[in-house]
C-alpha positions in Angstrom: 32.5 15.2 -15.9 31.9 11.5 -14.8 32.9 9.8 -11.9 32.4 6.2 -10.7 31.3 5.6 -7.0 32.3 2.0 -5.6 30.7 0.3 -2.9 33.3 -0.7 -0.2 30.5 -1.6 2.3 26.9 -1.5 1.6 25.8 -0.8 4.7 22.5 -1.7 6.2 19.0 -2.1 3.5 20.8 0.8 1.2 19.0 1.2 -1.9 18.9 4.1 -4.6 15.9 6.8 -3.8 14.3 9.8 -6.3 12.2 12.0 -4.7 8.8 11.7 -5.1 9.4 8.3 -6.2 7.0 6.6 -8.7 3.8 8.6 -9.4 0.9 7.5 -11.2 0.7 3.7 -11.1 -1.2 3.6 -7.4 -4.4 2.5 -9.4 -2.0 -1.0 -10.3 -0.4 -1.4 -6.8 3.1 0.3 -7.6 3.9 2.5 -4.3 6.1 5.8 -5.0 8.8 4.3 -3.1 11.3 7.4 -2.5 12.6 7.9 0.3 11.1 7.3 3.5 12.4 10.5 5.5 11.9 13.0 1.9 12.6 15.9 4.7 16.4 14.5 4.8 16.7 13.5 1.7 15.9 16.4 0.0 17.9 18.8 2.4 21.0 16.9 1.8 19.9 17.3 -2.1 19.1 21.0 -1.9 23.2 21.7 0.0 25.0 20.0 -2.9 22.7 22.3 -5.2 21.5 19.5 -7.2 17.4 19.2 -7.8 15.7 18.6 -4.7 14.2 14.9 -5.8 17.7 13.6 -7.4 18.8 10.3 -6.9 20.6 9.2 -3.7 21.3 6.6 -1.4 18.9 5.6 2.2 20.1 3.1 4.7 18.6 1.9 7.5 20.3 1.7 10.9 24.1 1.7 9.0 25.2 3.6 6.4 27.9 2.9 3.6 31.6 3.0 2.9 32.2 4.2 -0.5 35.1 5.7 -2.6 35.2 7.6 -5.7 37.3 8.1 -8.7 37.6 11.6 -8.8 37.0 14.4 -6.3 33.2 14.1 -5.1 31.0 16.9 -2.9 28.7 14.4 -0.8 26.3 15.2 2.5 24.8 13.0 4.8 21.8 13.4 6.7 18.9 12.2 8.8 19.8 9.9 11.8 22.9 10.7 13.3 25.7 8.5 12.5 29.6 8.8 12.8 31.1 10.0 9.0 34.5 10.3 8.5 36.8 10.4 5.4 39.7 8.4 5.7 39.5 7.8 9.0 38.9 11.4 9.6 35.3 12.7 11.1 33.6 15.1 8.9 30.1 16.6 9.9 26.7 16.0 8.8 24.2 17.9 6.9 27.3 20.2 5.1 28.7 19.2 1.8 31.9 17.6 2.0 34.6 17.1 -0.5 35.9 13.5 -0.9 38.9 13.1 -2.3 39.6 10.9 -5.1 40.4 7.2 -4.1 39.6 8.2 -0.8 36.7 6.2 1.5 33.5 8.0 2.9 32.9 5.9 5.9 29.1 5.9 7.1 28.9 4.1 10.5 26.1 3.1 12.8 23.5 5.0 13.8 23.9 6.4 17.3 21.1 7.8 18.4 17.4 8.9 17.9 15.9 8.0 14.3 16.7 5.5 11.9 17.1 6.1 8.4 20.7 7.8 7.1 21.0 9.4 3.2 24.1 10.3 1.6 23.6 12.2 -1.6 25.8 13.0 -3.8 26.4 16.4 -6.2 25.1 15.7 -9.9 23.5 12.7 -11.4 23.5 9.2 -10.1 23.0 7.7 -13.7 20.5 4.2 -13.0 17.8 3.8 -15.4 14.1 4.3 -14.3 11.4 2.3 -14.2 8.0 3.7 -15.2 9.8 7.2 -14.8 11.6 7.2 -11.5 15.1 5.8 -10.5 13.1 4.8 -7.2 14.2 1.0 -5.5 11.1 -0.6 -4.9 13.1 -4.0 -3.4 10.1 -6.3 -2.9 9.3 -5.8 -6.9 12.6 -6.0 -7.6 12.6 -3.5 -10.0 14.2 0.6 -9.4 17.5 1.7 -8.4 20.3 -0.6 -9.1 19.2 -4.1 -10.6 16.0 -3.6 -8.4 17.8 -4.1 -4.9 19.9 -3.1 -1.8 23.7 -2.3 -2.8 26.0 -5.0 -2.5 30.1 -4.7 -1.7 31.8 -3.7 -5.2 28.6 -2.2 -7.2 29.6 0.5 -9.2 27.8 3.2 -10.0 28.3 6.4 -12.1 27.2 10.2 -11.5 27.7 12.4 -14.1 28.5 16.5 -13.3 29.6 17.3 -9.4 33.0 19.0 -8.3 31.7 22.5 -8.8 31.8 23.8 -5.2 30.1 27.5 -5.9 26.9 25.1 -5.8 27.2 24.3 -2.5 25.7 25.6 0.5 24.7 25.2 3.8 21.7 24.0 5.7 20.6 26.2 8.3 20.1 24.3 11.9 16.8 25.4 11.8 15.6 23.9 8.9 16.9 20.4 10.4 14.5 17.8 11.5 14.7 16.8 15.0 14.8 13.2 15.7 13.6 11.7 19.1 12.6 8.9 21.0 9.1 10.3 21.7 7.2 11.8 18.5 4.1 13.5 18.3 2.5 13.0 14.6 0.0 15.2 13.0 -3.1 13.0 11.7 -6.4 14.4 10.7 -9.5 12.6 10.9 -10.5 10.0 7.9 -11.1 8.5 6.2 -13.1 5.9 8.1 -13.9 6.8 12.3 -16.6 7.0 14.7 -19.0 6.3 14.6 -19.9 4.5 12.0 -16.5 2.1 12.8 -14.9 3.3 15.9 -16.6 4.1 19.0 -15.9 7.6 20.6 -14.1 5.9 22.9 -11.8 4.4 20.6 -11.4 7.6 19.0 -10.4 9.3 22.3 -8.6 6.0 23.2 -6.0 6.7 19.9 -5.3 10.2 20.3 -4.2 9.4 24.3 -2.5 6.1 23.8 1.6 6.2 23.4 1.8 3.6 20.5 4.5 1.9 20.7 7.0 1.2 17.6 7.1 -2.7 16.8 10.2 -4.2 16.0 8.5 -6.0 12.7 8.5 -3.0 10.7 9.7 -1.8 7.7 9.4 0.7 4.4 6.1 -1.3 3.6 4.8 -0.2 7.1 5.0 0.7 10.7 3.5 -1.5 13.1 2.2 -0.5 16.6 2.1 -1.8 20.0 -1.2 0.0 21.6 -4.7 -0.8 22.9 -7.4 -2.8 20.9 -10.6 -1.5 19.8 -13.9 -1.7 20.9 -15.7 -1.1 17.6 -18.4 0.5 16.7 -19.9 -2.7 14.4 -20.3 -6.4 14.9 -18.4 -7.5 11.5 -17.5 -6.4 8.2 -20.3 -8.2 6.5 -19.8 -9.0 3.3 -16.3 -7.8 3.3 -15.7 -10.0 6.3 -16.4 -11.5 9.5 -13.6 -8.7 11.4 -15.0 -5.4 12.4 -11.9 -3.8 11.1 -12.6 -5.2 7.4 -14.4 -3.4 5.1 -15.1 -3.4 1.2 -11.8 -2.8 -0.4 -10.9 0.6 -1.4 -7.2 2.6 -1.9 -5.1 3.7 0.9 -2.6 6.8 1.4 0.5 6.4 2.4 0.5 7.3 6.6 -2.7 6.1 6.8 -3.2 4.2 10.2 -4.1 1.0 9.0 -6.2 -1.5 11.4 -5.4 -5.5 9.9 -7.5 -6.9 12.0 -6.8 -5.2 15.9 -3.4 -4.1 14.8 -2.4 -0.8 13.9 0.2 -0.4 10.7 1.6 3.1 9.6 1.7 2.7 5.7 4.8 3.1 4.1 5.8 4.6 1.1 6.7 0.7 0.2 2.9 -0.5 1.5 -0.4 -1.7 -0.5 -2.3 0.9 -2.8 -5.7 -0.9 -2.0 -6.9 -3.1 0.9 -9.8 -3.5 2.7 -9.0 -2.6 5.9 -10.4 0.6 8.5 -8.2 3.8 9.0 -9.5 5.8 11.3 -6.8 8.5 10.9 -3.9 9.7 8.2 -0.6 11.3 8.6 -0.3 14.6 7.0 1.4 14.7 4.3 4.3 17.3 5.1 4.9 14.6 8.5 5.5 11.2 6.6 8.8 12.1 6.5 8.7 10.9 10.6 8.0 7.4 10.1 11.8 6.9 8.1 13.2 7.7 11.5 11.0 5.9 13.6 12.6 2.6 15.1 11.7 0.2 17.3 10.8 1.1 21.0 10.1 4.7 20.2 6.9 6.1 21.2 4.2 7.9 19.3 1.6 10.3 20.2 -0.9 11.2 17.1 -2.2 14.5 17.4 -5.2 15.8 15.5 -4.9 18.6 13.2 -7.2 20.4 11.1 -6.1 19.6 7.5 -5.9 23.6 6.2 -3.3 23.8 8.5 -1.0 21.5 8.0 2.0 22.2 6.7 3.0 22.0 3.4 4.7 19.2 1.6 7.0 21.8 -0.4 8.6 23.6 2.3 12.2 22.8 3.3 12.5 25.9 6.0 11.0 27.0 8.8 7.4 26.7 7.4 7.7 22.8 7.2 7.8 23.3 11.2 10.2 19.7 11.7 12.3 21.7 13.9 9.5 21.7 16.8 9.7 18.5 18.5 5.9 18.7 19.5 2.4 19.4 17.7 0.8 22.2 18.5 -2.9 22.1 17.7 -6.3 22.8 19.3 -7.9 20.1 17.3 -9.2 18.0 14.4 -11.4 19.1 11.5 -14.1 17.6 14.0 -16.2 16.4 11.0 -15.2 12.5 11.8 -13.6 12.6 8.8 -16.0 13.2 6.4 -16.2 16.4 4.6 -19.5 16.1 2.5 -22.0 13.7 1.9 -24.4 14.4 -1.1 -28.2 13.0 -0.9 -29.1 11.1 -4.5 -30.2 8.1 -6.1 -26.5 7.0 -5.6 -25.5 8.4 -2.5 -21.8 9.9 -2.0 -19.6 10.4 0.6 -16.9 12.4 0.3 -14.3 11.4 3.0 -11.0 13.1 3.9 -7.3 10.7 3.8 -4.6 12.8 4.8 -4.9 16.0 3.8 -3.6 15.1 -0.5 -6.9 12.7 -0.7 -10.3 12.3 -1.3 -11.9 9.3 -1.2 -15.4 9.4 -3.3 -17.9 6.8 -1.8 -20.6 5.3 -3.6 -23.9 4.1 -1.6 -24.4 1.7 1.3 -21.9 -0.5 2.4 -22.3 -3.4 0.5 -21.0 -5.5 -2.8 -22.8 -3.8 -5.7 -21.9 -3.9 -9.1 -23.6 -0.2 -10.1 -21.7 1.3 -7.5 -18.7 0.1 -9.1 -20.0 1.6 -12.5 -20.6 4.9 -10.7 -16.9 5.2 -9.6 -15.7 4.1 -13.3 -17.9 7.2 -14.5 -16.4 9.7 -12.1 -12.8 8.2 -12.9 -13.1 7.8 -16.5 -14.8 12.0 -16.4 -11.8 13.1 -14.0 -9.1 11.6 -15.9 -10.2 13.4 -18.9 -10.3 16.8 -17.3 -6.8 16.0 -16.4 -6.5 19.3 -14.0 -3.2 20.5 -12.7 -2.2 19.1 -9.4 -3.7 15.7 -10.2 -1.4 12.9 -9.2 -3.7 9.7 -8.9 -6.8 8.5 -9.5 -7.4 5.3 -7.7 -10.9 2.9 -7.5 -12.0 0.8 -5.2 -15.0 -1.6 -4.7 -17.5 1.2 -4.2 -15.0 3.9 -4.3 -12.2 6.2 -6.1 -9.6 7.7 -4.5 -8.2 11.4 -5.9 -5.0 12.1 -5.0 -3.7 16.0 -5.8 -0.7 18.4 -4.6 -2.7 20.5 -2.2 -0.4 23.0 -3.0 -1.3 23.4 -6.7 -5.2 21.7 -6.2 -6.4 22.6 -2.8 -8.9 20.3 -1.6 -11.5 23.2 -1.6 -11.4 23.7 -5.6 -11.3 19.6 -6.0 -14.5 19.5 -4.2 -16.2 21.8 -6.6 -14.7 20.0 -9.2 -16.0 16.7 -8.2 -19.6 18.0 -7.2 -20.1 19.3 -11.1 -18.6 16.3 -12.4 -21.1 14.3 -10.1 -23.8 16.4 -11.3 -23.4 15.1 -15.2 -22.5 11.7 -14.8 -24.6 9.2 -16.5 -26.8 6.5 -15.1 -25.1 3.4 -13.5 -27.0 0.9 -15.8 -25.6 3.0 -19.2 -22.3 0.9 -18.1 -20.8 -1.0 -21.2 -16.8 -1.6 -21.2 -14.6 -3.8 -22.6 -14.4 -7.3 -20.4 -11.6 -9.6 -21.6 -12.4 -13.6 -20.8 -8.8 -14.7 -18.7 -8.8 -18.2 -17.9 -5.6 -18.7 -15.9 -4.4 -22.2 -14.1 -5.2 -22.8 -10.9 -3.1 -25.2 -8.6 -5.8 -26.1 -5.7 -4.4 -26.0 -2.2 -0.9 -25.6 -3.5 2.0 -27.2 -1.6 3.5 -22.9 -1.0 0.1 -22.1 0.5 0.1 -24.8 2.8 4.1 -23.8 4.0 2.8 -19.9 4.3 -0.1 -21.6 6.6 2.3 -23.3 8.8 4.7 -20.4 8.8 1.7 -18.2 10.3 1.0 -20.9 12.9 4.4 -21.3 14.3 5.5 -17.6 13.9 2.4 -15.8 14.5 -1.0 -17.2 15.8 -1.2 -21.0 16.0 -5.1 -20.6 17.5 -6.6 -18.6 15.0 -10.1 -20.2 13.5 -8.8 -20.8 10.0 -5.6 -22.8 10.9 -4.5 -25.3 10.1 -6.5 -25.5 6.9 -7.5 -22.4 5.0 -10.4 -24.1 3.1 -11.9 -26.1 5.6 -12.7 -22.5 7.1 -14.3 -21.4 3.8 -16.3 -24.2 4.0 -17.5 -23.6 7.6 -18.3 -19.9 7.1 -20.5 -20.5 4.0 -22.4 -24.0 4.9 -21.2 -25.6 2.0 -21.4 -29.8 3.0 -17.5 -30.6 1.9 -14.4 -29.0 0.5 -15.0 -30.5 -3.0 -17.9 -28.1 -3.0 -15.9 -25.1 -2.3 -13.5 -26.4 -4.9 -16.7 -27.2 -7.2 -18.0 -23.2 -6.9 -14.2 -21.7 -7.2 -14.2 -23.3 -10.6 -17.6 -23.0 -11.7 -17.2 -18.7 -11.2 -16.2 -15.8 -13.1 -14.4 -13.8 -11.4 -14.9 -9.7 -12.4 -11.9 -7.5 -11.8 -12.9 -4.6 -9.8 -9.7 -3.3 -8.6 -5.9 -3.5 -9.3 -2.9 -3.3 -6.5 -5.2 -5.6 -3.7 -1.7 -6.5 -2.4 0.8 -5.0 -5.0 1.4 -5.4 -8.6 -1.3 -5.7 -10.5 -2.7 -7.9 -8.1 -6.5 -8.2 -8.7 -9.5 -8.0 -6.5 -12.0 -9.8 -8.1 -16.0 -11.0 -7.2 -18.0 -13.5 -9.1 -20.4 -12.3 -11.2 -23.0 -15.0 -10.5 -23.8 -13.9 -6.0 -24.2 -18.2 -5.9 -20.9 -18.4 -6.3 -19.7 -15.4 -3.9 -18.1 -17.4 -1.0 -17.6 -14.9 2.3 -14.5 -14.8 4.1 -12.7 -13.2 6.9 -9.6 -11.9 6.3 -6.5 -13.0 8.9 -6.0 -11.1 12.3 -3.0 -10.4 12.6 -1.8 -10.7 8.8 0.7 -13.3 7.4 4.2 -11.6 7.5 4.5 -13.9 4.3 2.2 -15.3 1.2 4.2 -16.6 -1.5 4.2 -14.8 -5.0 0.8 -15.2 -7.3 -1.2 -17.0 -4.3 -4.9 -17.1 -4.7 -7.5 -16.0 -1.6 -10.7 -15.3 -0.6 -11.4 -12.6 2.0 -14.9 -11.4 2.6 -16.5 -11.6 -0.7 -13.5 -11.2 -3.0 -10.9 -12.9 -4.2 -7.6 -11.9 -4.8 -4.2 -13.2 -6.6 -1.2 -11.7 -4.7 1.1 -10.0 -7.3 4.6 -11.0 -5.1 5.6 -12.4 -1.9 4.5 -10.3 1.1 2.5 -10.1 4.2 -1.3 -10.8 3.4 -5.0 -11.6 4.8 -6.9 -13.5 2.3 -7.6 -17.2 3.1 -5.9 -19.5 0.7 -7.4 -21.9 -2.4 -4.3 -22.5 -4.1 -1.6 -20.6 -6.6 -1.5 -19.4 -10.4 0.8 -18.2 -12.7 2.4 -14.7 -12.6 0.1 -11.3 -13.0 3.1 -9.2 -13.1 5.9 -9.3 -16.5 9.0 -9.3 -14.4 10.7 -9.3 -17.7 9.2 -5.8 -18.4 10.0 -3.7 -20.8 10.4 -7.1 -22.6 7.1 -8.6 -23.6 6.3 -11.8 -22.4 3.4 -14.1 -23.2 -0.1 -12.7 -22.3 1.7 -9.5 -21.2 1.0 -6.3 -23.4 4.1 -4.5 -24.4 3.1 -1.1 -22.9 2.5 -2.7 -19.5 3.8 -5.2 -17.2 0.6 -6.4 -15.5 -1.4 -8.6 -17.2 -5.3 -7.8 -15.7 -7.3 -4.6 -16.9 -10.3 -3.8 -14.8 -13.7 -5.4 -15.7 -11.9 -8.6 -16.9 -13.4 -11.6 -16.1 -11.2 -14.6 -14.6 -12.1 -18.0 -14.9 -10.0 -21.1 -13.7 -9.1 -24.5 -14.8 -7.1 -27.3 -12.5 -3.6 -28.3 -12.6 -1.1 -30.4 -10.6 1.9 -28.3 -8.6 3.9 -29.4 -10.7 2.8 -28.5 -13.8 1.9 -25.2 -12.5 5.9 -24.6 -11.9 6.7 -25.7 -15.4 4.3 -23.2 -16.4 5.1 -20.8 -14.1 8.5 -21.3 -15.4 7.6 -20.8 -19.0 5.8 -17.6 -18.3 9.3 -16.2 -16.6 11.3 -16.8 -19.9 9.0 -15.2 -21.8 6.4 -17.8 -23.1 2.8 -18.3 -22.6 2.1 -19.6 -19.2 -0.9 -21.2 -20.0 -3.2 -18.0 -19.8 -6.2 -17.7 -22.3 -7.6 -14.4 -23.4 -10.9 -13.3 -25.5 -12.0 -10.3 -26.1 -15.7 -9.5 -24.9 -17.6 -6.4 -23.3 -20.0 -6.3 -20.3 -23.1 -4.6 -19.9 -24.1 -4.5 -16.0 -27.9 -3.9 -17.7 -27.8 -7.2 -18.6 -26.0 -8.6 -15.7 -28.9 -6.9 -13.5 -31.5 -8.6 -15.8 -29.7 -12.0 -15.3 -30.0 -11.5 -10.9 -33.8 -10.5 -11.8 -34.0 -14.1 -13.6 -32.1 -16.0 -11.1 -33.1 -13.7 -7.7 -34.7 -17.3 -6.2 -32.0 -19.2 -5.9 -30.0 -16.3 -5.0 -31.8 -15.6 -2.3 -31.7 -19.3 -1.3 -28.4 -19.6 -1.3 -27.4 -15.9 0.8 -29.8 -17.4 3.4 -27.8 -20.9 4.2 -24.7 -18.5 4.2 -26.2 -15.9 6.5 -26.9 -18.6 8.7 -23.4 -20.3 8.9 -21.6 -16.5 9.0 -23.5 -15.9 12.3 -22.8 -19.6 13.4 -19.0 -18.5 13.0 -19.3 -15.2 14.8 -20.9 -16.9 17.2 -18.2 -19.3 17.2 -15.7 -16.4 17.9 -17.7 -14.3 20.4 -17.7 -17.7 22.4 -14.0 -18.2 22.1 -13.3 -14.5 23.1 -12.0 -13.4 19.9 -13.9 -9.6 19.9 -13.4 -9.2 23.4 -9.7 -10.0 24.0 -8.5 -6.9 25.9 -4.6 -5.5 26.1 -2.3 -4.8 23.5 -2.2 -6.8 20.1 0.9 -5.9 18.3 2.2 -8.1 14.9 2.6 -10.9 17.0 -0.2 -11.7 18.7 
């Protein structure tokens, strides 16, 4: 049986959701998506007796009018909202039968919570994208024709009308919405004291943080107190005490940008190199779909055995308890192992479905790199049950599992063998393409996000109004034409994928003369235009689509992303629509604004886009026999930058930008 569904009224940001979204691509910077509140989602699922993780519809704030061609079972859940059919209210949370022609009416929300779902019995037919049905709006790809639903989509489900599939959903399995939340975190991956003080630590888990009005699926933002810190800066990953050498983030991680705390969404950035001191559990993500703005949130500390599990729907999933009860963290400061060797690891705890695998000291080191390509190349491999993502970093990979199938306890026995028989960093040969791309210096877009940030968000921050002229300052370089001079003259090596989304590449020149330090904005842009180019701390990145963002501009490029996908275009490979493998090696060449458009233009419909690629390999034995040769002038030129780094944070200490107190919040 098949039966068209037609929008009457869209509603408010209502998009089509699987459950558990898109799994597998974090390592590239595609999020899972799915829906924000799964609890609701898959409830309302689980009553119409359809798979738990079938497609449905999420709104935000208002929910949908929509009519049917034939008799349809449908439930609505999450936030409550006022649901009638034909003008007559129906109930939430139990199946109802709509008649055929007539209008399911979804109204505003009206209370606690946020987030409203209406699923519907059998199969909302929209074609996936690397395997899930999942709208992921800001890529524009998912759902239907990658966006929100507008008035007069239709769409069709297949099966439905077969009511001896229906059931109902106990009020104690309900999630109860409020005002107030308390939110289980555990510890990790990065705390006191190595970046947080203790006091900052106790400082979090007493504050009421406050829900910021700019927020979204891509994150939460907070209203609360600012740190301390444990550390000066970031050093070579940036000037901030909150930034640190890039590695992957989990969804509900407590994200500092700068002073500002952002909940990660199931929308936000796979990598980033930003502290988070604490993560959401994984069976209590569902709580930050409903929060909204104004609500209040008090993280409580659990150990991570005993947290609940992401798989339970009833009583076990404990949402029905409007409070945390716990006597405590894991108390290890997040860290569950560290491992003496010639490499040292850390093994670190993010959320209670992660481990994040830390190689060495904190600093920019291409072996460490290697080390992590080992241990992800060896666990790939293996391929064990309960593996869902495997995720590197700068000096880092990131194993994501199902606790339930691959408890953390049997991964870490896993990893410590696999550690045990990896080979030595400087054995590292792979395959290292040669990608020149064009590069449109201080481009016109860059200069509008710049102005944007001034006027909308901080119009006194050190780098405004000029990205480059900040560059220049921080690494004692006599005029811009020499920053522009060393961006050119550098080969960039792709260490990681997903920096902000898409494919988007972190990248650090190979030659350390040409390794220009940054710090990263604080607060972030709320926008960067699509395929920007930035510096932060000693990488660079190219921004895979528009978005919020902290790297300080040189210019744009073409895209890194085949929006065209499955459809080959250009440099694109057909199996994949990002263009950058790790270990590449960029290199740039000028071009006008203009003619960057046209070839921006050309790579959209398909063609070339002016982007060169060779075929090579890289051997980091050699590239540690070439710093050997060259360690002089190395060394020369790290000193003239040590020297105007600490000018700058001398700068800031001056100007009171580490010892601000109060609240920061998004738009400070």
């Amino acid at each position: 049986m098949q039966t068209k569904m037609t929008v009457v009224r869209p509603g408010m940001l209502t998009t089509v959701q699987d459950w558990p979204g898109r799994i597998g691509y974090w390592k590239v910077g595609v999020p899972p998506s799915g829906p924000m509140d799964d609890l609701s989602f898959r409830l309302g699922n689980v009553a119409l007796g359809n798979p738990e993780g079938a497609p449905g519809l999420e709104s935000a704030m208002a929910g949908p009018a929509l009519t049917f061609d034939t008799d349809t079972y449908v439930c609505v859940t999450g936030a409550d909202a006022p649901v009638a059919i034909d003008g007559v209210d129906v109930p939430q949370w139990r199946p109802v039968l709509v008649p055929a022609g007539a209008t399911l009416d979804v109204g505003m929300t009206n209370g606690a919570g946020l987030r409203v779902y209406v699923t519907i019995q059998g199969v909302v037919r929209v074609e996936d994208y690397l395997g899930s049905a999942s709208t992921f709006t800001l890529g524009k790809f998912g759902g239907h024709r990658g966006g929100t639903l507008t008035a007069g989509d239709v769409l069709e489900i297949d099966g439905g009308n077969t009511p001896e599939k229906i059931r109902s959903i106990p009020m104690e399995h309900r999630p109860v919405l409020t005002p107030a939340w308390n939110i289980a975190v555990t510890e990790g991956p990065h705390g006191a004291p190595e970046f947080f003080t203790r006091a900052d630590m106790d400082t979090l888990y007493a504050t009421e943080y406050e829900v910021h009005f700019n927020s979204d699926r891509t994150g939460v933002r907070l209203i609360g107190p600012k740190p301390e810190w444990a550390r000066e800066d970031g050093g070579e990953a940036g000037l901030h005490p909150s930034n640190i050498h890039d590695n992957a983030y989990s969804v509900g991680a407590l994200d500092f940008t700068g002073d500002t705390p952002i909940l990660l969404g199931p929308d936000g950035p796979s990598l980033g190199g930003f502290v988070c001191p604490v993560t959401v559990v994984a069976a209590e993500r569902w709580k930050l779909g409903q929060l909204k703005a104004g609500d209040s949130i008090l993280f409580v500390a659990v150990k991570a055995a005993h947290a609940a599990a992401l798989g339970a729907l009833g009583l076990e999933r404990r949402a029905s308890l409007p409070v945390v009860f716990s006597s405590g963290g894991d108390g290890d400061d997040g860290v569950i192992a560290r491992r003496d060797a010639e490499i040292p690891v850390t093994y670190r705890r993010s959320g209670d479905d992660n481990v994040l695998v830390e190689y060495g000291d904190m600093k920019l080191d291409l072996s460490l790199r290697a080390r992590a390509h080992a241990l992800h190349q060896r666990v790939e491999a293996m391929a064990p049950k309960g593996l869902l993502d495997l995720t590197p970093g700068i000096r880092s990979l990131q194993v994501k599992v199902d606790p339930d199938v691959l408890p953390i306890a049997t991964l870490m026995g896993m990893l410590a063998e696999v550690e045990d028989d990896l080979p030595a960093a400087s054995e590292l040969v792979v395959p290292s393409r040669t990608v020149r791309m064009p590069l449109s210096w201080d481009d016109p877009s860059t200069r509008e996000a710049i102005k944007r940030y001034m006027h909308g968000v901080r119009a006194d921050a050190p780098w405004c109004p000029w990205n480059i002229e900040f560059i220049r300052r921080m690494n004692g370089l006599d005029t811009v034409a020499d920053v522009f001079d060393t961006v050119f003259a550098a080969d960039y090596m792709v260490l990681g994928l997903g920096d902000v989304y898409l494919g988007a590449p972190v990248a650090t020149p190979l030659d350390p003369r040409h390794r220009l330090v940054t710090t990263k904005y604080n607060p972030a842009r709320t926008w960067t235009p699509e395929n920007a180019v930035g510096i932060g701390g000693a990488y660079l990145c190219i921004y895979g689509m528009e978005g919020p963002g902290g790297y300080q501009f040189v210019g744009r490029t073409t895209q890194v992303w085949n929006h065209r996908y499955p459809e080959r275009s250009g440099a694109f490979e057909p199996e994949s629509p990002w263009l950058l493998r790790f270990f590449d090696r960029i290199s740039w060449y000028p071009v006008e604004p203009e003619e960057l458009m046209d070839l921006r233009a050309d790579t959209a419909a398909g063609r070339g886009g002016g982007v060169e690629i060779t075929d090579g390999e890289f051997s980091l034995a050699e590239h540690e026999l070439f710093l050997a040769e060259n360690s002089d002038s190395i060394e020369k030129f790290r000193a003239t930058q040590g020297v105007a780094f600490d000018a700058e944070r001398t700068a800031w200490s001056a100007a009171g930008e580490f010892t601000k107190k109060g609240k920061t919040d998004a738009a400070a």
